[in-house]
Structure formats: structure tokens, C-alpha cells
VOPAGU-2260 file (C-alpha; in pm, 1 decimal, decimal comma):
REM VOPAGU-2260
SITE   aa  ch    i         X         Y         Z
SITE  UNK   A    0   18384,9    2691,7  -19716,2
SITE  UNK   A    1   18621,5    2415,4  -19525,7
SITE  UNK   A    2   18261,5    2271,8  -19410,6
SITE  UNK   A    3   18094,3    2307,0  -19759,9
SITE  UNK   A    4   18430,9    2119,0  -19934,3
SITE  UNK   A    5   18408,1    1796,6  -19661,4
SITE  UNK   A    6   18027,9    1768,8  -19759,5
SITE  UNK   A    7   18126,2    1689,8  -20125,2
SITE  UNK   A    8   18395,6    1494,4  -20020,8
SITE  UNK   A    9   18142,5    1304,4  -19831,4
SITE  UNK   A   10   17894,6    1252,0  -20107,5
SITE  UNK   A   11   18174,7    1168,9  -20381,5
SITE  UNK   A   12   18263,8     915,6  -20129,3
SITE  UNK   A   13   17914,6     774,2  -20101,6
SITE  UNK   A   14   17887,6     756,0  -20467,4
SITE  UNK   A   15   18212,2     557,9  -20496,8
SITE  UNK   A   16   18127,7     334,4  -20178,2
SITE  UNK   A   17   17747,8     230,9  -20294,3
SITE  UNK   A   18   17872,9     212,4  -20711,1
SITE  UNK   A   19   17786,2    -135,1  -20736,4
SITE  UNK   A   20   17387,7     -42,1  -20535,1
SITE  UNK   A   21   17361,7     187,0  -20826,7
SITE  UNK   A   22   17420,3     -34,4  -21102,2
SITE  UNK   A   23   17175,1    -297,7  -20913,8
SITE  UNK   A   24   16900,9     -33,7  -20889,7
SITE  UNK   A   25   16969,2      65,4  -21209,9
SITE  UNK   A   26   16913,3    -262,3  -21349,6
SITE  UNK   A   27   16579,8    -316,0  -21168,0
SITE  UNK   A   28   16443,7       0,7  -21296,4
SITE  UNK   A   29   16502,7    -114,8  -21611,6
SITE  UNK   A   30   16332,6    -455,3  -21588,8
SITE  UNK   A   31   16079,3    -348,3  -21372,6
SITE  UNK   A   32   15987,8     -23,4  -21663,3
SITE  UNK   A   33   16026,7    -268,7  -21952,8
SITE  UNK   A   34   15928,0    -539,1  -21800,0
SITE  UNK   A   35   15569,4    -624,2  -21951,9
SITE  UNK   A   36   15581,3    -337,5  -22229,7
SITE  UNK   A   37   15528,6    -494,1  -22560,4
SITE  UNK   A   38   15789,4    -276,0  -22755,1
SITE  UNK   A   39   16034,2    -289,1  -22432,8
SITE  UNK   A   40   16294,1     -66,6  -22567,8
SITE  UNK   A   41   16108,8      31,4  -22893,7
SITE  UNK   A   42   15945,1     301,4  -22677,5
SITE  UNK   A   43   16244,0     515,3  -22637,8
SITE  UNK   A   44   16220,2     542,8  -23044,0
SITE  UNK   A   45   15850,5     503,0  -23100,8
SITE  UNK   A   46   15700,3     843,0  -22925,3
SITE  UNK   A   47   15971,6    1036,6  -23076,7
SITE  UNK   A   48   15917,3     959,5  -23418,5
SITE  UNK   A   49   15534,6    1011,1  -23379,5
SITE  UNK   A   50   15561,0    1319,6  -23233,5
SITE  UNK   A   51   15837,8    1388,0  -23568,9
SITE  UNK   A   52   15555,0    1285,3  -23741,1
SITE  UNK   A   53   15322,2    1487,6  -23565,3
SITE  UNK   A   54   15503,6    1832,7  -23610,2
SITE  UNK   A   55   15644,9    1771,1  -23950,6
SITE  UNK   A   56   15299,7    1786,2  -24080,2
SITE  UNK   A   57   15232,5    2082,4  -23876,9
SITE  UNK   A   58   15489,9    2282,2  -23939,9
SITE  UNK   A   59   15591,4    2209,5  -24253,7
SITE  UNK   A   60   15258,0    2226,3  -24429,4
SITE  UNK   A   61   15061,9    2447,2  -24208,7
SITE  UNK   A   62   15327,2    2690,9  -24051,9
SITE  UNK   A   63   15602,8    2638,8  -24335,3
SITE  UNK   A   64   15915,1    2675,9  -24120,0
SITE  UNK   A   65   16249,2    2677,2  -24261,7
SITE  UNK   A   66   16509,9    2460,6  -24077,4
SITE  UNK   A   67   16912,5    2393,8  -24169,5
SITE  UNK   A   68   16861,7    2087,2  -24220,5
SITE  UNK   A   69   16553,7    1859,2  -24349,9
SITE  UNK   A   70   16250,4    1942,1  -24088,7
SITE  UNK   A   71   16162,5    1551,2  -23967,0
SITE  UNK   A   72   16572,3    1524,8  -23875,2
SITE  UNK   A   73   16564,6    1878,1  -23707,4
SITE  UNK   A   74   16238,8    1800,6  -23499,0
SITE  UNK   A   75   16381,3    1424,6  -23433,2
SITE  UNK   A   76   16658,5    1543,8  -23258,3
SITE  UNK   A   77   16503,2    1803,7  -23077,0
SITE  UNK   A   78   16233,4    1531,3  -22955,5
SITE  UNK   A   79   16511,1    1287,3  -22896,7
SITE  UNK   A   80   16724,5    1509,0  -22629,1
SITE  UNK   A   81   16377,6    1638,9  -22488,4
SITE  UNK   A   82   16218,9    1312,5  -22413,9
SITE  UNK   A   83   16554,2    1168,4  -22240,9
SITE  UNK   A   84   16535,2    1478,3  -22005,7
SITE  UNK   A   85   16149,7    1458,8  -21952,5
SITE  UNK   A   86   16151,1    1049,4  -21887,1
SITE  UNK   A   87   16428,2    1116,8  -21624,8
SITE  UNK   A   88   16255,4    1390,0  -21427,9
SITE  UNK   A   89   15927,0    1188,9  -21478,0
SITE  UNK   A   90   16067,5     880,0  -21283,9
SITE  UNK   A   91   16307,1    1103,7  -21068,8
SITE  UNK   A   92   15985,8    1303,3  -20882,3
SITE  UNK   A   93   15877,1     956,4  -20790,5
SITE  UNK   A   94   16196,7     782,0  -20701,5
SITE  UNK   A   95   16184,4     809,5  -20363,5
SITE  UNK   A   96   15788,5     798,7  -20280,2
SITE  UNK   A   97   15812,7     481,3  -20490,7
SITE  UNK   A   98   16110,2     344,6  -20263,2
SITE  UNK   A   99   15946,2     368,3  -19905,8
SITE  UNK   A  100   16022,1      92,5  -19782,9
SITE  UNK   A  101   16419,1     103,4  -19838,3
SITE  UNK   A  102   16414,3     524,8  -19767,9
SITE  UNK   A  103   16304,4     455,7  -19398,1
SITE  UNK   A  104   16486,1     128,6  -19309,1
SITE  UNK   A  105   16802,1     109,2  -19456,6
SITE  UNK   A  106   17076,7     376,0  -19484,3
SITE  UNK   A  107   17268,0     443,0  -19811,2
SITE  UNK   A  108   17314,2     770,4  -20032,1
SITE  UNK   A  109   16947,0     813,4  -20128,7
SITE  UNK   A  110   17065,0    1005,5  -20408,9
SITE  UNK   A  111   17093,3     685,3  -20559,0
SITE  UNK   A  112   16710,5     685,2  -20654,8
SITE  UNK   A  113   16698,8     971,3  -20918,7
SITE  UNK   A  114   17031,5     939,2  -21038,2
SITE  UNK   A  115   16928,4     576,3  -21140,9
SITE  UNK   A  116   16639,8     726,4  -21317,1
SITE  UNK   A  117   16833,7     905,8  -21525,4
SITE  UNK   A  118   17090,1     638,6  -21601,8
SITE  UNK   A  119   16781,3     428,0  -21721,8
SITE  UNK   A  120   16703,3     745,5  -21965,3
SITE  UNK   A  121   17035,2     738,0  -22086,0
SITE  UNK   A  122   16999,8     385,5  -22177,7
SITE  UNK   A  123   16662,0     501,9  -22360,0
SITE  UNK   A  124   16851,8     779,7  -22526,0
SITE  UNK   A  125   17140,0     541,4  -22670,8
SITE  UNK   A  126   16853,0     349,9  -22846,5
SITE  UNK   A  127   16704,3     691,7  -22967,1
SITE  UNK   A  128   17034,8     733,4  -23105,9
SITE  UNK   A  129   17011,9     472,0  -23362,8
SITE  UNK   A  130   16712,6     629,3  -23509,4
SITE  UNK   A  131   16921,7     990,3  -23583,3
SITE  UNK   A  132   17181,0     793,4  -23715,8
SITE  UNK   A  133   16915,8     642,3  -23965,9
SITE  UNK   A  134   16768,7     968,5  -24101,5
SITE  UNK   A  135   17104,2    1131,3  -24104,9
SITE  UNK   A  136   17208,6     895,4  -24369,0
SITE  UNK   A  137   16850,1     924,7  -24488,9
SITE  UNK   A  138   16896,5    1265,9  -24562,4
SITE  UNK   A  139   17284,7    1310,4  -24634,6
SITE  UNK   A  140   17383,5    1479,3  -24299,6
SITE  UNK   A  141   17728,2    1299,1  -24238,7
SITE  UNK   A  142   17902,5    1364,7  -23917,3
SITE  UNK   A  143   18213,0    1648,3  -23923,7
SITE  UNK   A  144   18477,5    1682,3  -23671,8
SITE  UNK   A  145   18286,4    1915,3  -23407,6
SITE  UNK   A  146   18128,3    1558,8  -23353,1
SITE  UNK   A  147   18420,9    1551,4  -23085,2
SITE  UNK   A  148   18225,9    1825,3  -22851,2
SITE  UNK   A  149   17957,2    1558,2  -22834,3
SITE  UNK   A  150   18080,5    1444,5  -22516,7
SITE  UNK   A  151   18114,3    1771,1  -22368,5
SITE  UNK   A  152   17714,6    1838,5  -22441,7
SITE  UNK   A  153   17600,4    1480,7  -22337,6
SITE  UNK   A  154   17775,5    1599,5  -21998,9
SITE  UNK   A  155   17633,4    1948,0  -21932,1
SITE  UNK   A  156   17307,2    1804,4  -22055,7
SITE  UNK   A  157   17304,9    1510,0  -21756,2
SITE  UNK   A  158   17469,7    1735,1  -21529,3
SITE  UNK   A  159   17190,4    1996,1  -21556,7
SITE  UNK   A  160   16931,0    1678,9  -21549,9
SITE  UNK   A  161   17000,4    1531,0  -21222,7
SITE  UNK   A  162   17012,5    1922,4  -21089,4
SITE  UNK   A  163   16653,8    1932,1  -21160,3
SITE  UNK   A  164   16604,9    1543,9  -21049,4
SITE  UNK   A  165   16744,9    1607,7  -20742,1
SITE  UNK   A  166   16510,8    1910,8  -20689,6
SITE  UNK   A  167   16218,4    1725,1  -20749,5
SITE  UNK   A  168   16249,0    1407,0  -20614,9
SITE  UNK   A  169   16333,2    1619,1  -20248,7
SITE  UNK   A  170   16000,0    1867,3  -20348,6
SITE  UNK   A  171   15762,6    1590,0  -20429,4
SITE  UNK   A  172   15882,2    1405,3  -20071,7
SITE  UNK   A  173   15768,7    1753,9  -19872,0
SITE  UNK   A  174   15488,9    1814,8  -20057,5
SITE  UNK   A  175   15346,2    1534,7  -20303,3
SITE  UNK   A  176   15184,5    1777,2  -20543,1
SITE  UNK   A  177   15480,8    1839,3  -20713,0
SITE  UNK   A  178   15411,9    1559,0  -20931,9
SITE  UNK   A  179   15113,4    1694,5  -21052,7
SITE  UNK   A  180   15272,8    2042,2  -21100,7
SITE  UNK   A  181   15562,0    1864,8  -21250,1
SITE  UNK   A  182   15310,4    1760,2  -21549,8
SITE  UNK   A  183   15171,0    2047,3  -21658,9
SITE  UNK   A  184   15542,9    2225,7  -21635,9
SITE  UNK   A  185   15724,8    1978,0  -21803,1
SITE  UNK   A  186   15478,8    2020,4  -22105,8
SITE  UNK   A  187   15501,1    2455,3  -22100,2
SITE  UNK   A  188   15854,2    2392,4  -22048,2
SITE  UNK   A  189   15885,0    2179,7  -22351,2
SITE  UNK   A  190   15698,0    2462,1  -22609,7
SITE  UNK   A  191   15932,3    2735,2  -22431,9
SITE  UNK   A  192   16240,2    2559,4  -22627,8
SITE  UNK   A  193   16329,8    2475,6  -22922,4
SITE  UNK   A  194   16250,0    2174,8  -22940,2
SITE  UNK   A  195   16014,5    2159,3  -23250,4
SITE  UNK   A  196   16105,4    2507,0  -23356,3
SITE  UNK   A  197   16431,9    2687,0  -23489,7
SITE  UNK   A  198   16552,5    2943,5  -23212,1
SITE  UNK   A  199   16638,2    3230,5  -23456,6
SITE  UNK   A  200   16219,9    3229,5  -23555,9
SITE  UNK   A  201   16130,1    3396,7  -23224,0
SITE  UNK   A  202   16203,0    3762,5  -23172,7
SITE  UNK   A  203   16133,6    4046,1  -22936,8
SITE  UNK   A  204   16034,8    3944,9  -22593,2
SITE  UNK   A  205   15932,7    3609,2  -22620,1
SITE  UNK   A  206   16254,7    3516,8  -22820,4
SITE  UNK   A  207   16484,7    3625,3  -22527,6
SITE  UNK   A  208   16305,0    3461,3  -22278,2
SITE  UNK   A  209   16342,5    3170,3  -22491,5
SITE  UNK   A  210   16699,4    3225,3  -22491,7
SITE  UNK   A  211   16766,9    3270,7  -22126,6
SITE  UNK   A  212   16535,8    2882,9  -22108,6
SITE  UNK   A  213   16895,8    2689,2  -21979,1
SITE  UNK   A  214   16790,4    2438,1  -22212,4
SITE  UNK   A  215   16815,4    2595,2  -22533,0
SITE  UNK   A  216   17178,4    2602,2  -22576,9
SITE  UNK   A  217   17174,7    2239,4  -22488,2
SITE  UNK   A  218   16871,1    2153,1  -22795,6
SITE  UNK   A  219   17133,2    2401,0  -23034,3
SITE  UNK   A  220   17445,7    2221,6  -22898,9
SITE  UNK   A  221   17351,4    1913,0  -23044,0
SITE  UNK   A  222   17213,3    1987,9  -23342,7
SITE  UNK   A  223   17516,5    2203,0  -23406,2
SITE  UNK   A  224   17763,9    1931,8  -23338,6
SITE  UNK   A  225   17572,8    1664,9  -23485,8
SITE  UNK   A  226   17320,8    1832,0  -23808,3
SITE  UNK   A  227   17549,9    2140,9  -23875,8
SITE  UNK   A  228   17927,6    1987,8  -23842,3
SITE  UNK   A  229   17994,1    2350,1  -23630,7
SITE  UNK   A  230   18098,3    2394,2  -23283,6
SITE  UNK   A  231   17830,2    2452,4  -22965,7
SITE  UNK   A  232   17639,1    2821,7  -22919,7
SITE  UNK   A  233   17874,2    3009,7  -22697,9
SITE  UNK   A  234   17584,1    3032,7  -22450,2
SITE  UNK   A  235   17661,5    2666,4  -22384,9
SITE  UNK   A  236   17951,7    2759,1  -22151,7
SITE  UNK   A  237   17687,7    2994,5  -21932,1
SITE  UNK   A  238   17467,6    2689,3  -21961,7
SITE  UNK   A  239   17756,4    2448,8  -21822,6
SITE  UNK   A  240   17807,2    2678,5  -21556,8
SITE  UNK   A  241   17462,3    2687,5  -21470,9
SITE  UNK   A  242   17447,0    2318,6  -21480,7
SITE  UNK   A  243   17716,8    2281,5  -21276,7
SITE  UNK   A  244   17621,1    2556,0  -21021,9
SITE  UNK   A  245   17243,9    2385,9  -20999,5
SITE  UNK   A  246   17411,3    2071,0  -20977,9
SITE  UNK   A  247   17680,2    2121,1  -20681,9
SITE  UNK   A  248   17360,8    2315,7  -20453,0
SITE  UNK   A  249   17068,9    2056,9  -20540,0
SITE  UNK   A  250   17323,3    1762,3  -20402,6
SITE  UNK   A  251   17417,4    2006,0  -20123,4
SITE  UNK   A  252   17048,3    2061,3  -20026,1
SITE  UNK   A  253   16959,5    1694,3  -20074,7
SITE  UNK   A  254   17239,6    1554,6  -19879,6
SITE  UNK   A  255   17151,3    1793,8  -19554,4
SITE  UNK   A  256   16783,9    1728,0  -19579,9
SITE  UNK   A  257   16818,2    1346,3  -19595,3
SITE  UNK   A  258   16801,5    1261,6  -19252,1
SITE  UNK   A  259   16439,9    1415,1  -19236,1
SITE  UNK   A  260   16318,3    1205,4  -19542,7
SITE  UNK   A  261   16187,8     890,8  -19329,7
SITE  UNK   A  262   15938,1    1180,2  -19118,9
SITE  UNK   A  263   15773,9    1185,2  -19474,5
SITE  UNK   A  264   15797,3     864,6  -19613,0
């Protein structure tokens, strides 16, 4: 346990000590993503409102679902926490293939590489944000006071992120067809939650493996705090533990595996 504790010391410490490498590397990935895109930033609002689009036609006019709230809001901000979490893994499985040159000649906390991947998605999720705002007023959906768990949500949402960042980035390393698994995953993973879909429309077997999907509560937390002015699922504190549990052992597992990363570079 003593040795376990002075490990996370050590990697808090890293974090603290290489801050201002972050916010660099941070910065480049952001240029270097948005660099020669057309739309630059109007990407992070562009795919989600075509996929609204997409599935407002399909399920409101072929599958007529029922949602609390008007169907293109519900579906926006299920598509708008979804793609934030899917563009960070996406550039976390790479983030250290893509970085050769600094992984095997230069020491610093190579954490560093995914973690910047998904501050860059939190930058594309802020500018999302704008666009809920918009059909919120659209459709008469004014914030209530369980708007103040919003903070708590945003962090068991990133926390449970760069879990799964740090998992892949180390997996694709060892073996590089985890970025080609990670594909067709991230897209089964994305139709087994709620993304496009209310929850409380799947029963029997299907609907409580949907449940026990650690990203559900996080798809209901927000649209509870922010569609339904009422507080987070309960299952969002087993989710935060989970999160935090994932989080804690993927660092762990990264940090002791690190100095074998240059024998795959």
C-alpha cells in the first residue's frame, strides 16, 4: 500500500512539474488538428447536428420515440457528450505512436500525450456547448438549479475518459491493432447507450446490459441536470466510483510500463 501511495505521489508530482509541457502540447494539437480544416472549430458543432439531423428523422418519423424533452435537443445532447468522449479516445490510441520521436529520446510523464488529447476535446466540447444552449432557448428548456451538479458530471465524465485513454494509448503501443479494434468498438459502444435513444425504452435483457454500460448514467446525468432541471441517476455515484477506480489503476499500469515504451516505439 506504502509503495502503491509514493507511486501517485510520484505521478501527481510529474503532472505539477511538466504543467506548462502540457499546455504547450496541448496547444499544438490544437493547431496542428485545426490547422488546414476549413470549418476549424465548426467541426466540433457540425457532425453533431447532422447526426441530430440524421436520427431525428429516424426516430421520430419512422420509430416514433417519445423523449422528455423535444427529440432534436434530446439526441443533440446525447451526440454532444458522445462525440467529446469518442474524439478523445480517437486521438488518445494514437498519441504516443504519433509522438516517436519525443517517446524514445526525451524523458517526461508520457501521460502527457492522451491527457492532451482529451483537453483538446474539451475545448471541442465547450464549442458544442453553444449549440445546446441555442436549441434550449429554441425549445423553452431554461436551466434550473440542479445546473450546479454540472460540474460534478463534467468531472466523472473526464475522469472515466482518460481511464480508457490511458488504456488505449498503452494497448495500441504493444500491439498496434488496437486502433483498428478501437473503430469498430467505439461505434457498438456508441448504439449500446443512450445516446440517440431514451434508457427507460429498453427492457428485459438488453435493457440491463444497457444499464450496467458505465456510460449511461453519465448520457442521463446531463440531460437530467441540464433538459430536466432534476438531480443525476443515483447510478452516477457507482459510475464515479468506477471512474475513479479505472482511473487510479490505468495511471498505475501506465506509469510502471513506461520505461518499456521506447522497445516499441
Amino acid at each position: 500500500m506504502r509503495a502503491l501511495i509514493a507511486d501517485c505521489r510520484e505521478m501527481v508530482a510529474e503532472q505539477i512539474e511538466y504543467r506548462e509541457l502540457l499546455r504547450q502540447m496541448t496547444g499544438r494539437d490544437l493547431r496542428v488538428r485545426y490547422k488546414q480544416a476549413v470549418m476549424g472549430f465548426g467541426w466540433a458543432i457540425f457532425m453533431p447536428l447532422v447526426n441530430t439531423v440524421l436520427f431525428s428523422v429516424i426516430f421520430t418519423r419512422v420509430a416514433s420515440i417519445d423523449t422528455p424533452v423535444a427529440y432534436p435537443l434530446f439526441a443533440f445532447c446525447g451526440l454532444w457528450v458522445w462525440n467529446s468522449f469518442e474524439s478523445a479516445l480517437r486521438f488518445s490510441v494514437n498519441s504516443l505512436t504519433s509522438n516517436s520521436n519525443l517517446v524514445s529520446k526525451v524523458y517526461f510523464p508520457r501521460e502527457i500525450f492522451p491527457f492532451s488529447a482529451i483537453l483538446v476535446s474539451l475545448v471541442d466540447f465547450a464549442v458544442g456547448s453553444l449549440v445546446l444552449i441555442t436549441l434550449m432557448i429554441w425549445y423553452h428548456v431554461p436551466a434550473g438549479v440542479n445546473l450546479l451538479w454540472l460540474p460534478i458530471v463534467l468531472v466523472v465524465h473526464f475522469v472515466f475518459t482518460a481511464a480508457v485513454a490511458l488504456v488505449l494509448a498503452l494497448a495500441n503501443l504493444f500491439y498496434r491493432d488496437v486502433k483498428y479494434l478501437f473503430e469498430v468498438m467505439i461505434k457498438v459502444w456508441m448504439f449500446a447507450a443512450p445516446v440517440v435513444y431514451p434508457v427507460d425504452r429498453v427492457e428485459g435483457t438488453l435493457g440491463l446490459l444497457l444499464r450496467l454500460n458505465p456510460m449511461t448514467p453519465i448520457l442521463e446525468a446531463y440531460r437530467s441536470v441540464l433538459l430536466l432541471n432534476s438531480p443525476p441517476p443515483a447510478a452516477l455515484g457507482a459510475a464515479a466510483a468506477l471512474a475513479l477506480l479505472a482511473f487510479v489503476g490505468a495511471w498505475l499500469m501506465f506509469h510502471r510500463l513506461e520505461f518499456r515504451f521506447a522497445e516499441y516505439i
